[in-house]
PASEZA-87123 format. One record per atom (N, C-alpha, C, CB): x, y, z. Coordinates in steps of 0.1 Angstrom, whole numbers, padded with zeros to 4 digits, always signed. Glycine has a CB too. Example, Ala and Ser with C-alpha at 12.3 -4.5 7.8 and 13.67 -1.06 7.14 Angstrom:
+0132-0057+0078+0123-0045+0078+0132-0033+0078+0113-0045+0090+0128-0022+0071+0137-0011+0071+0129+0000+0079+0141-0006+0057
END
This chain:
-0222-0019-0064-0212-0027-0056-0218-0041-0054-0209-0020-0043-0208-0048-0055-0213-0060-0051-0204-0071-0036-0212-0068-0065-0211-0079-0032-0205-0086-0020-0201-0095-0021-0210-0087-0010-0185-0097-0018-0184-0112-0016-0174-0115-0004-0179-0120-0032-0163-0129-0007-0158-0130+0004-0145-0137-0003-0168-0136+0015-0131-0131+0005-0120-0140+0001-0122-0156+0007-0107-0133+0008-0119-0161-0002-0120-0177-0002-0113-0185+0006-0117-0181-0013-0104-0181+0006-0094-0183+0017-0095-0193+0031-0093-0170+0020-0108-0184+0036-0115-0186+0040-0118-0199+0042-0121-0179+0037-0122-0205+0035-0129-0220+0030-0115-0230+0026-0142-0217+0013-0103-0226+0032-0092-0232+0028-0090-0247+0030-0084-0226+0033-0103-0251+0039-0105-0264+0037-0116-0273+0031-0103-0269+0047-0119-0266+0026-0126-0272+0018-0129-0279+0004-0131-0268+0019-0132-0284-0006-0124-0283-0023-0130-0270-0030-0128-0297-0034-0129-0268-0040-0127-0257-0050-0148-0252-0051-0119-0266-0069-0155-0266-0055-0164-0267-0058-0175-0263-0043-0162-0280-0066-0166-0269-0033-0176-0267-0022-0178-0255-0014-0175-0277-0014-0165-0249-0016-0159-0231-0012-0169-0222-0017-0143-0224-0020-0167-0225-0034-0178-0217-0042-0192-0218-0036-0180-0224-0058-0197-0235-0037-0215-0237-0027-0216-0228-0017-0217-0254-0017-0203-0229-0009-0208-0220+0005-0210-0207+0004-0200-0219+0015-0203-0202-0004-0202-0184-0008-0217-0184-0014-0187-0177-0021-0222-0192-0020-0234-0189-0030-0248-0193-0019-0232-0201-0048-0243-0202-0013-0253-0202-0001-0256-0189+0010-0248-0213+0008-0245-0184+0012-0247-0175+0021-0251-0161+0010-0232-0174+0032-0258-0163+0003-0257-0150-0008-0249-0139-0015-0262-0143-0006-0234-0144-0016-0227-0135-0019-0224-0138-0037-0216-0135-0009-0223-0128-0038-0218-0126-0053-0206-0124-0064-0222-0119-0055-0199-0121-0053-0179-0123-0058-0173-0134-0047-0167-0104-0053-0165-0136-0055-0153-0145-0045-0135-0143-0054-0158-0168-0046-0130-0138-0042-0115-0136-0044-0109-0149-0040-0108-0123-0036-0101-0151-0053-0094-0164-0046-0077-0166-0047-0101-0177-0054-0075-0171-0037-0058-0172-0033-0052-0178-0045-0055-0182-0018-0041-0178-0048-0033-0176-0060-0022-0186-0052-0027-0158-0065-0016-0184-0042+0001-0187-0035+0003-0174-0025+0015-0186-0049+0018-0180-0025+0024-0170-0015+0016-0169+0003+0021-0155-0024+0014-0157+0008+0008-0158+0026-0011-0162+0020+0010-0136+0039-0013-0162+0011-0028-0169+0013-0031-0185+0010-0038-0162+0005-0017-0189+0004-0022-0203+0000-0025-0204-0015-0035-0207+0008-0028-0218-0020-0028-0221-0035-0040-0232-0032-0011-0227-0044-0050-0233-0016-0059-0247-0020-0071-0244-0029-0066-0253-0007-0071-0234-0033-0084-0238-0045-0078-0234-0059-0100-0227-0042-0067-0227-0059-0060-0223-0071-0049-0225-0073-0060-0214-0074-0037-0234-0082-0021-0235-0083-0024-0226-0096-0012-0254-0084-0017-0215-0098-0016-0211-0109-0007-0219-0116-0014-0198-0109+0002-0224-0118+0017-0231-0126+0007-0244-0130+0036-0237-0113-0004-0251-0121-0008-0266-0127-0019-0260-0137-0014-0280-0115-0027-0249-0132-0039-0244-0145-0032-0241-0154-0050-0232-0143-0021-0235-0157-0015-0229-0167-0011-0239-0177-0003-0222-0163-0006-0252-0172+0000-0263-0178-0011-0277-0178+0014-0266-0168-0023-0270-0176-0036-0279-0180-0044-0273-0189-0044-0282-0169-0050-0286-0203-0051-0273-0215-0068-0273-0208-0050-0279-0239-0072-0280-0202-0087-0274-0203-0088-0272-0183-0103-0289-0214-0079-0272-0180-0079-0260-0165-0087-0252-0165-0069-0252-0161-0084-0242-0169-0088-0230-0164-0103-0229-0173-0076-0216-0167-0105-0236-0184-0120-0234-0185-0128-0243-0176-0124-0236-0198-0128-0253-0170-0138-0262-0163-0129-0247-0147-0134-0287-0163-0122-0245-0142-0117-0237-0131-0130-0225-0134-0099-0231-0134-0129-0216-0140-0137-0205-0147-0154-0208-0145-0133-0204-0163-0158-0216-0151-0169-0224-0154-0175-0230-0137-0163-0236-0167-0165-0230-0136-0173-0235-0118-0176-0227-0114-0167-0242-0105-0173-0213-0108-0178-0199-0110-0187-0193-0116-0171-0193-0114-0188-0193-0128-0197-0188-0136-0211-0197-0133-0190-0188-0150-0209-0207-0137-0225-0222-0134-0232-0218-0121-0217-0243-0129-0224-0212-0111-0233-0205-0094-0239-0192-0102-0218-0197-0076-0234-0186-0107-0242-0169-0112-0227-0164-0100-0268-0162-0104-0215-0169-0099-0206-0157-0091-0198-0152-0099-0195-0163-0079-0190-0140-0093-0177-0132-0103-0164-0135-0096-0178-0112-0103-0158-0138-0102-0142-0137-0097-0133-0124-0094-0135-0144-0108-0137-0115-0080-0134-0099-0082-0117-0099-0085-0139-0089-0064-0110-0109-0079-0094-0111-0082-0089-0120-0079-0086-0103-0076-0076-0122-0083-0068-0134-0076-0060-0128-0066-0058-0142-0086-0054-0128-0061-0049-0130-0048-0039-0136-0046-0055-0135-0041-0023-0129-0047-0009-0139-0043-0001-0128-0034+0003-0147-0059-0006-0124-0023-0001-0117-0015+0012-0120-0010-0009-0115-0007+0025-0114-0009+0039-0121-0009+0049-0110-0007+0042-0129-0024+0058-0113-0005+0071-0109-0005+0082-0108-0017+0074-0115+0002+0076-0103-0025+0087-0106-0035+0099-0095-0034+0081-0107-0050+0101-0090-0028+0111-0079-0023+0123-0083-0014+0105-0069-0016+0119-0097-0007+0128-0099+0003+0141-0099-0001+0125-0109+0010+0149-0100+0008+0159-0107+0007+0166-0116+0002+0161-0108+0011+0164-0128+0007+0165-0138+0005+0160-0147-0005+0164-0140+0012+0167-0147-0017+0159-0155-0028+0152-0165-0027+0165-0158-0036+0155-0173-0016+0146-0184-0012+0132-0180-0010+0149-0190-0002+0128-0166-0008+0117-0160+0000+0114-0156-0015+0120-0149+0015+0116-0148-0019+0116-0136-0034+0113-0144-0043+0131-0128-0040+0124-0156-0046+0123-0156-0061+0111-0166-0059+0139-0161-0070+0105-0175-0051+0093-0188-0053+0076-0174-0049+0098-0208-0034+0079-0160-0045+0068-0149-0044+0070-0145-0054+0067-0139-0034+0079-0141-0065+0084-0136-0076+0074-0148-0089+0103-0136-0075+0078-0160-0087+0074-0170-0096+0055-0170-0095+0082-0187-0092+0051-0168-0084+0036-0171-0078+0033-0157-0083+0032-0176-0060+0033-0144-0081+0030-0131-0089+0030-0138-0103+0044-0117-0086+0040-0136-0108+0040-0141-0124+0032-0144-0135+0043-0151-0125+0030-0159-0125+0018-0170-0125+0007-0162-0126+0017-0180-0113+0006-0160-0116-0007-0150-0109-0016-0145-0118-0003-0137-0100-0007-0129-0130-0009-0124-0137-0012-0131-0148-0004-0117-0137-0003-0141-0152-0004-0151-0166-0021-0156-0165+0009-0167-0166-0023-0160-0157-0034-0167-0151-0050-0160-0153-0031-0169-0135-0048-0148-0146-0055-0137-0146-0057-0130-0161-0049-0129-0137-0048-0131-0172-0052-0128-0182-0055-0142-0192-0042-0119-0186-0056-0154-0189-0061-0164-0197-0079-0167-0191-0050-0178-0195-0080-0162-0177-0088-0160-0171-0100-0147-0172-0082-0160-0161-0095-0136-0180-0100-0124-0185-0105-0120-0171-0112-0125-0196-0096-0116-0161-0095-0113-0151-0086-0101-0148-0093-0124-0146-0090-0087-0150-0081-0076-0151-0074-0071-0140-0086-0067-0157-0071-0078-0125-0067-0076-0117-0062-0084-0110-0073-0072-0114-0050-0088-0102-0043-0093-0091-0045-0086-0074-0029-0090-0096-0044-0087-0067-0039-0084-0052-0027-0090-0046-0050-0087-0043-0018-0081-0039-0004-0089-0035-0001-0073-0026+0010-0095-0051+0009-0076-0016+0016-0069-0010+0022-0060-0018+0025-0075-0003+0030-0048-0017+0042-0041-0021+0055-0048-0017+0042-0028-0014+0057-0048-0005+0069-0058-0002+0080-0052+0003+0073-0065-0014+0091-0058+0009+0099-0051+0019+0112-0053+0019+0096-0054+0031+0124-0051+0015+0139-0053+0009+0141-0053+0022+0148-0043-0001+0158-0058+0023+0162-0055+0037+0169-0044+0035+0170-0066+0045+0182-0044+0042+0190-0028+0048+0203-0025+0035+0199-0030+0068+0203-0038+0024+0218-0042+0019+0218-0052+0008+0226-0049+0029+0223-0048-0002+0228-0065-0008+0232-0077+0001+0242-0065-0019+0232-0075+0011+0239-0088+0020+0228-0093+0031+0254-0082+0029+0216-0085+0028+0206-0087+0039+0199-0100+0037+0195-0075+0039+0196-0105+0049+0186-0120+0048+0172-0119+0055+0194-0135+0057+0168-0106+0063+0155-0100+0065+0153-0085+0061+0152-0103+0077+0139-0090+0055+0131-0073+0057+0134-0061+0066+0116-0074+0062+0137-0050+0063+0141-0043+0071+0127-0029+0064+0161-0043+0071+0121-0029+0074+0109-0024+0074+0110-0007+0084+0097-0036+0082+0115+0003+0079+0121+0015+0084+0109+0027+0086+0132+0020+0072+0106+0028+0098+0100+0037+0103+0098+0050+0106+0099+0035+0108+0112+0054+0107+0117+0067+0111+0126+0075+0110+0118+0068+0119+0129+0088+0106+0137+0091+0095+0153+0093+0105+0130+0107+0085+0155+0094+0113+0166+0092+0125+0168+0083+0134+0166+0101+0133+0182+0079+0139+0194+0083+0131+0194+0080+0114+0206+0077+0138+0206+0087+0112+0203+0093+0097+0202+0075+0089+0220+0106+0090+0207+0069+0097+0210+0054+0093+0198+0050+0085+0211+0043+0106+0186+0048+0086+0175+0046+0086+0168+0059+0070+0170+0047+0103+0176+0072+0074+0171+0074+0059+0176+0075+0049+0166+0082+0056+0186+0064+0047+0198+0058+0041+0194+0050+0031+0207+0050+0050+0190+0042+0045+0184+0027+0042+0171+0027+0031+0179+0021+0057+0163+0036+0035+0150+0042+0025+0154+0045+0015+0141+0053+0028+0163+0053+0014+0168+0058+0002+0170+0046-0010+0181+0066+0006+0178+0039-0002+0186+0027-0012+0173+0018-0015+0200+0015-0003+0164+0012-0006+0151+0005-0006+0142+0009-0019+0143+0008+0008+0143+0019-0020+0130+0022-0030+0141+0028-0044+0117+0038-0022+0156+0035-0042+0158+0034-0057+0164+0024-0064+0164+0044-0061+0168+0016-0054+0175+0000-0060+0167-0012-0061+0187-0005-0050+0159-0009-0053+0150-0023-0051+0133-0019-0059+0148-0027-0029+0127-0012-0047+0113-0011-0049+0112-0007-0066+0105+0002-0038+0115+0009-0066+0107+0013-0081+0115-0001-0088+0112+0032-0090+0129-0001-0086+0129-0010-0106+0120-0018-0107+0142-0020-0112+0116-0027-0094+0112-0035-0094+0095-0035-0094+0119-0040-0086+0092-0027-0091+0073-0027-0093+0070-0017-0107+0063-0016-0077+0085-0014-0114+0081-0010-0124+0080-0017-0139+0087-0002-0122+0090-0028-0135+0092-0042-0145+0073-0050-0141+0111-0057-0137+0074-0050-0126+0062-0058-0127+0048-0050-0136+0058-0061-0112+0047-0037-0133+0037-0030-0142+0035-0032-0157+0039-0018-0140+0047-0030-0158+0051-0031-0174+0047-0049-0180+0072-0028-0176+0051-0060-0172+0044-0072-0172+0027-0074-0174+0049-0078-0160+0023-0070-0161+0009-0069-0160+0006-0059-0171+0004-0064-0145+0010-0049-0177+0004-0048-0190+0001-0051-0202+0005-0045-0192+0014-0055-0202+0019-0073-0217+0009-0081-0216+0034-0086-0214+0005-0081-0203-0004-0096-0204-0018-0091-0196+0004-0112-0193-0026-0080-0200-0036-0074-0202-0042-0076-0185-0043-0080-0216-0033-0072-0175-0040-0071-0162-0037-0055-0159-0034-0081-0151-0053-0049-0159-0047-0035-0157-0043-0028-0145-0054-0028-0162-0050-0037-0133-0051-0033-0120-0040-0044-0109-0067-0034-0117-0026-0037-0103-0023-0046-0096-0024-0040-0083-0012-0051-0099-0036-0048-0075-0043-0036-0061-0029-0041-0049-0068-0043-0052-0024-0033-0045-0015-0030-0034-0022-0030-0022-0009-0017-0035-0025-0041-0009-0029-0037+0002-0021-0032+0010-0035-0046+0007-0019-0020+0018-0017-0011+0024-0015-0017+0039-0027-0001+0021-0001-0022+0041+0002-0030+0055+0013-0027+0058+0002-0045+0055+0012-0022+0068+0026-0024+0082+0034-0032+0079+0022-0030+0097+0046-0032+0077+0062-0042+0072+0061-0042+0064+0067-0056+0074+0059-0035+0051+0056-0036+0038+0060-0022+0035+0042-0041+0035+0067-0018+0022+0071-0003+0018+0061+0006+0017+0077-0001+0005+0048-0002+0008+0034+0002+0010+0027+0005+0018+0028-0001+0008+0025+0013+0026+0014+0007+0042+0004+0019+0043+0026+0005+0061+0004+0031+0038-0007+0045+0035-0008+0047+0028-0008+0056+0038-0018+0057+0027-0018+0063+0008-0004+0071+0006-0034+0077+0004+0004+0076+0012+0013+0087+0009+0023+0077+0000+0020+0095+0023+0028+0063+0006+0038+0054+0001+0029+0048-0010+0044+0043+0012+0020+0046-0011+0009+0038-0025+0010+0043-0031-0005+0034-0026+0009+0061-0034+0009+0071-0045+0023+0069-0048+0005+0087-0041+0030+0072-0038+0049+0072-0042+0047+0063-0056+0062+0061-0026+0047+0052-0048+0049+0041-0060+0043+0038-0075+0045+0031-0054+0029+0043-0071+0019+0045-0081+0030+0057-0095+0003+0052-0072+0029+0068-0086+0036+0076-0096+0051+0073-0102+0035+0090-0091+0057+0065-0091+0066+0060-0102+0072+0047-0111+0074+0064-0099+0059+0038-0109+0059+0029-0118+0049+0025-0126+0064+0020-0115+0041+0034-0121+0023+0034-0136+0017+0034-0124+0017+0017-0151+0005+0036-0139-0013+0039-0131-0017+0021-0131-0030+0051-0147-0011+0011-0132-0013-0001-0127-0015-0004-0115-0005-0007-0130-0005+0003-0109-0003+0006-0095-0016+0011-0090+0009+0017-0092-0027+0002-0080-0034+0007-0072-0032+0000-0060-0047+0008-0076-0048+0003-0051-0049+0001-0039-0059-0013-0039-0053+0014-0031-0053-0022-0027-0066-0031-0024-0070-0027-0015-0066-0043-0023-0077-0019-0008-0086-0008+0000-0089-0014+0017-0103-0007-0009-0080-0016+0024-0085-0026+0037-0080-0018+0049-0077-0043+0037-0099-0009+0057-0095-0002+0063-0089-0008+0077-0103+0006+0063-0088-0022+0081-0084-0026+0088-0070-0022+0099-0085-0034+0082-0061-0024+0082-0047-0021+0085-0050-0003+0091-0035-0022+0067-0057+0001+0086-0056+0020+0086-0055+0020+0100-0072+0032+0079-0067+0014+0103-0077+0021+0117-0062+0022+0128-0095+0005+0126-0061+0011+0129-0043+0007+0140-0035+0019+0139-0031-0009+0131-0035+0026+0125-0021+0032+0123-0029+0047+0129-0013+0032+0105-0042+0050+0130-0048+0064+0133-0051+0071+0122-0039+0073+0139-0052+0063+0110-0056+0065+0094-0072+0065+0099-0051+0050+0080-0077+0074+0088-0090+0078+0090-0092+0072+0075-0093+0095+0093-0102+0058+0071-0100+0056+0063-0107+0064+0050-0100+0046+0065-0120+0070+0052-0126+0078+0046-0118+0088+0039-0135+0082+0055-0109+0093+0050-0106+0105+0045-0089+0100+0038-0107+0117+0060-0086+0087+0037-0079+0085+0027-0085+0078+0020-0069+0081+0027-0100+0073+0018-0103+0072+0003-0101+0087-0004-0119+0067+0001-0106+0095+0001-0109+0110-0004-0092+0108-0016-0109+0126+0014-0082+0109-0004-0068+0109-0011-0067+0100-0023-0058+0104-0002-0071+0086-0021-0072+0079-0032-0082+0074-0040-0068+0072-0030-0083+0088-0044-0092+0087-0055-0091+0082-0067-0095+0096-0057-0095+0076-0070-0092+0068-0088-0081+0060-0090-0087+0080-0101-0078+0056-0074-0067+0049-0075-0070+0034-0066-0055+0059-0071-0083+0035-0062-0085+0023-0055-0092+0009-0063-0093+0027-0044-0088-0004-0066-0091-0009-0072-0092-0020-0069-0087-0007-0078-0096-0022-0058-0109-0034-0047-0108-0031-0033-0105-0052-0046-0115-0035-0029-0116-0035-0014-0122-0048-0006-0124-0022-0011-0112-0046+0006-0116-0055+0017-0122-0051+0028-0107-0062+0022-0131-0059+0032-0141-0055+0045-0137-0061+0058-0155-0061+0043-0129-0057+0063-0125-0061+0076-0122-0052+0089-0116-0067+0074-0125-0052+0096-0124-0044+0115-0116-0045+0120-0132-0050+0127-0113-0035+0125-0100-0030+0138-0103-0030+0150-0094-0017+0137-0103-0031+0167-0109-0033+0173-0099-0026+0182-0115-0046+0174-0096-0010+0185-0086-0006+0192-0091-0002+0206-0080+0003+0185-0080-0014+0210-0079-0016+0230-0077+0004+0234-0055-0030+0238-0088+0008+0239-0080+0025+0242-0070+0021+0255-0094+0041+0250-0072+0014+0265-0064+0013+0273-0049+0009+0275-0069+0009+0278-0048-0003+0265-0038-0007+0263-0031+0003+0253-0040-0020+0259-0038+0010+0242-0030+0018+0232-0026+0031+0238-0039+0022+0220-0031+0032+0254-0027+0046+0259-0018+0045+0265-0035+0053+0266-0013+0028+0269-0003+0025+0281+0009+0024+0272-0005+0009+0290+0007+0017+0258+0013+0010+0251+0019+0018+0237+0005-0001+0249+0013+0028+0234+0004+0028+0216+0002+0017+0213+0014+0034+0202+0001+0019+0195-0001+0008+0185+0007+0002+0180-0004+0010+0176+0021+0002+0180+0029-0004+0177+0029-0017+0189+0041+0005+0175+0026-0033+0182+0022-0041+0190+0030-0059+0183+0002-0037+0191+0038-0063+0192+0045-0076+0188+0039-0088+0191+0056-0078+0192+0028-0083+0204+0025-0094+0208+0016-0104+0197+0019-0092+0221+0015-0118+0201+0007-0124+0193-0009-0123+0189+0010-0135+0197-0014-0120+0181-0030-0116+0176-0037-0126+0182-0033-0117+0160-0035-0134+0194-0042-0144+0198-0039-0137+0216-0035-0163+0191-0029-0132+0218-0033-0125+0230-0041-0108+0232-0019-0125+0237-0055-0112+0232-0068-0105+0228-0065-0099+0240-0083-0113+0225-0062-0099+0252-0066-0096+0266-0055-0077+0266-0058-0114+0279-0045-0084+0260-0036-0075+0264-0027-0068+0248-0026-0084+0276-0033-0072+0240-0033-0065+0226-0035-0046+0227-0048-0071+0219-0031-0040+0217-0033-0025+0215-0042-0025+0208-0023-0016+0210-0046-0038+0196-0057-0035+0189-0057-0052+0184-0056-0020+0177-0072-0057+0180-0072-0068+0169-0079-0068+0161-0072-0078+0173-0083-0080+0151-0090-0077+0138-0106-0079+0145-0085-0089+0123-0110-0078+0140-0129-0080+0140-0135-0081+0129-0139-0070+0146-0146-0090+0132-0159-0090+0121-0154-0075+0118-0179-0093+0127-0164-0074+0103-0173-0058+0102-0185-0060+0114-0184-0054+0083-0185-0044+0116-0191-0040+0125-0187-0042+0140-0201-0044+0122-0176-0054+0137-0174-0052+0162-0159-0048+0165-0174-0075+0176-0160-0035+0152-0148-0029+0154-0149-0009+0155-0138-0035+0140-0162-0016+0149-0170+0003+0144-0179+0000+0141-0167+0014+0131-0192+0004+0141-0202+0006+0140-0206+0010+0126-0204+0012+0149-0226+0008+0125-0227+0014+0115-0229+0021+0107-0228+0013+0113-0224+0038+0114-0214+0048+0111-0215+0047+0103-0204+0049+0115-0200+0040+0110-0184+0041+0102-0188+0036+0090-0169+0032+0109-0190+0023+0086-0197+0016+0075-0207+0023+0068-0204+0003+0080-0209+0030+0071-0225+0036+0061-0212+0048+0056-0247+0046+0073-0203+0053+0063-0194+0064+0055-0185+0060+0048-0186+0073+0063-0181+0048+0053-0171+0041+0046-0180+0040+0028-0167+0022+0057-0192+0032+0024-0194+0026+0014-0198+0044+0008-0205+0012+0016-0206+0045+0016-0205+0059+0008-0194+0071+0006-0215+0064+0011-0183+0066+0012-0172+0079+0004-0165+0070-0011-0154+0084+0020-0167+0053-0009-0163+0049-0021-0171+0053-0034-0162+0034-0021-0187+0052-0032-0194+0056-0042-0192+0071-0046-0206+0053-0039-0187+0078-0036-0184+0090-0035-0170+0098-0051-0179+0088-0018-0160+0087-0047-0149+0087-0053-0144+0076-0063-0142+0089-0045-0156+0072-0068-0163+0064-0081-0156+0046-0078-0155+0073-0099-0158+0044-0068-0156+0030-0071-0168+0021-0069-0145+0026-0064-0168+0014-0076-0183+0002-0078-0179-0010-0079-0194+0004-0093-0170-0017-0074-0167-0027-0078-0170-0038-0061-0151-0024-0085-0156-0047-0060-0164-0062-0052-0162-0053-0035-0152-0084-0055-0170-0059-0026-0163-0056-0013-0161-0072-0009-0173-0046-0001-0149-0074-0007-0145-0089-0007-0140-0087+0006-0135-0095-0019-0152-0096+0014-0150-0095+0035-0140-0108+0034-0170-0099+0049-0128-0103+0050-0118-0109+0049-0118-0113+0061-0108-0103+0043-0120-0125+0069-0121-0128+0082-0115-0132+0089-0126-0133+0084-0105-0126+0100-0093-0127+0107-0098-0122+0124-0081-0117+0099-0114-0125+0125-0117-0124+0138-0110-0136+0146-0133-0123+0139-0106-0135+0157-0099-0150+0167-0111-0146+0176-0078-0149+0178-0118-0141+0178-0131-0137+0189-0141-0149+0184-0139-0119+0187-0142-0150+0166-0153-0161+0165-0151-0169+0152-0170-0155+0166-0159-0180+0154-0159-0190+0146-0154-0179+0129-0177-0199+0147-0152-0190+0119-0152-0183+0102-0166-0181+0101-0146-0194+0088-0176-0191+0101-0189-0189+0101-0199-0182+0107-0191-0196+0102-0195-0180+0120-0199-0167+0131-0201-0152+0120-0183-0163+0145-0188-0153+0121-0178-0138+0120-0185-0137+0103-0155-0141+0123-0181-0145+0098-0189-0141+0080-0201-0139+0081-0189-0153+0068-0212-0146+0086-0228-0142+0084-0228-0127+0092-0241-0156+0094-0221-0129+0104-0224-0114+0111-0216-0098+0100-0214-0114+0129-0208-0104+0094-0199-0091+0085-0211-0092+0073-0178-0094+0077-0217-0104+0065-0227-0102+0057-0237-0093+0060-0231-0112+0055-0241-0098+0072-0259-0088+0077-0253-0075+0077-0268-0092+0097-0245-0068+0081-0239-0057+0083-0232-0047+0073-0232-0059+0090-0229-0056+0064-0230-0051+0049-0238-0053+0037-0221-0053+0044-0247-0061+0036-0258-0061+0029-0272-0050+0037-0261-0077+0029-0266-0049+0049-0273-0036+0053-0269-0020+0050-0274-0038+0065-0257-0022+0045-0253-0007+0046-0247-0007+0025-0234-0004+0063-0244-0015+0021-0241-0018+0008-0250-0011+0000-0242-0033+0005-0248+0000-0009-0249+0010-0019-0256-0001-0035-0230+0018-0023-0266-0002-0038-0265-0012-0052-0269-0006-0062-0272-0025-0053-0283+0000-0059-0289+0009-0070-0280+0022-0078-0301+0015-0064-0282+0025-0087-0275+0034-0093-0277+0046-0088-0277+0033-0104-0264+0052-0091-0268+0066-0082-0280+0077-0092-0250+0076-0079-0290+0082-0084-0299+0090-0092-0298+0105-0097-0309+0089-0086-0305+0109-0103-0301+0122-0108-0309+0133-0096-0308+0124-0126-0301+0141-0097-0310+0150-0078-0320+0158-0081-0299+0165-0066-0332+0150-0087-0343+0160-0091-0348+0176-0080-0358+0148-0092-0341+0174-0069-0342+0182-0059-0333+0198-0060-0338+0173-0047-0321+0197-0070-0316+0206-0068-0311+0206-0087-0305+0204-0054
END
């Protein structure tokens, strides 16, 4: 396994100096934003595409540190409603993948995504519960009119153009949001279909994330390192279902944290070892959405905490048994 960090991160900074900092702080992958909810400041896929020597000097700035590029990154909506919303997340996916295979880059990350209730809908309509019957109507139509055709054209794309992994992060307002809806999908529009692994979203929902890696096995195909920090008091008054703004910390049901000031390191020593467990070796790309501390805080402290618990050596043969 190796460590790195979404770039994102460094969104102000230029291309060249994002990279410096990730290579300063010792990490060894960097995921970088594509478009759509993460942004395009270190990457426009549409201007590298349409620049002949882009993407090699792009590539090459990467490579010249000793870093890996674990994915691109155009997390979006391309399900919505509203074509104004769809079709400019629809174009940045695209891109994304086109990019990613001129790049020799066999993976993307993006949402699943969320239709509304109707051909006539202008928001997401994100359905929770199977009553009144309205609601399992509405699912019904969501996933055989909208979702499969549609993540099944995209699979069939990402294969044309030699990306074999499109990792699904697993989020709340999104059709995707556990392993039970990630498999759904997976099984019916290909083994393209994986997970981008972020026990963050889980912890909130009462997901044990360990014990859905176990579930998703062979089907997880990166992961993010990021903390859940659940208020018991407020989640006992309140639950987890929570509108307020991620900046009112006080009176939240739960919010994000470094690694480690959300769980301990446990949870983290089970976490890395149920992935090694259920064969994945690939980037842990920490994603920082602490409002408690600085980007810089919050990153060196998720570094020390996973370069302490981080799996590298190869697993050995059990001369013991």
């Amino acid at each position: 396994m190796k460590l790195g960090v979404f770039l994102v991160l460094f969104g102000d900074k230029k291309y060249e100096e994002a990279l410096d900092k990730a290579l300063e702080l010792g990490l060894e992958t960097v995921e970088i934003g594509t478009g759509n909810y993460p942004g395009n400041s270190h990457c426009d896929p549409e201007k590298l595409l349409g620049d002949g020597n882009g993407c090699e000097k792009f590539r090459k700035a990467v490579e010249s540190r000793g870093l890996e590029i674990s994915a691109l990154s155009c997390h979006g909506n391309p399900l919505h409603p509203d074509p104004r919303v769809s079709g400019p997340h629809k174009k940045v996916q695209r891109d994304t993948i086109l990019l990613a295979e001129k790049l020799g880059i066999p993976r993307i990350v993006s949402f699943s995504g969320c239709p509304g209730d109707s051909e006539n809908s202008t928001y997401p309509n994100w359905v929770t519960c199977p009553w009144p019957e309205d609601f399992s109507s509405i699912l019904k139509w969501q996933w055989e009119k909208k979702v499969i055709p549609f993540w099944k054209d995209e699979a069939d794309f990402a294969r044309k153009h030699n990306v074999k992994e499109i990792c699904l992060e697993m989020h709340p307002g999104f059709v995707v949001y556990n392993p039970e809806t990630l498999l759904k999908l997976r099984d019916a529009a290909g083994q393209e279909i994986g997970a981008n692994f972020d026990p963050s979203h889980l912890f909130w929902q009462g997901i044990d994330p360990v014990a859905a890696l176990k579930k998703l096995k062979g089907a997880v195909y990166h992961v993010h390192a990021k903390d859940t920090k659940i208020d018991f008091y407020n989640t006992s008054v309140n639950g987890v279902l929570d509108t307020k703004t991620y900046l009112d910390e006080m009176n939240r049901s739960w919010i994000f944290r470094s690694v480690g000031y959300g769980h301990g390191y446990d949870f983290w020593n089970d976490f890395i070892s149920a992935l090694r467990m259920t064969g994945y070796d690939g980037a842990i790309s920490i994603e920082h959405e602490d409002s408690l501390m600085s980007p810089d805080e919050g990153l060196r402290k998720a570094i020390k905490c996973l370069k302490d618990v981080l799996i590298r050596e190869a697993k050995p043969k059990a001369w013991w048994a």
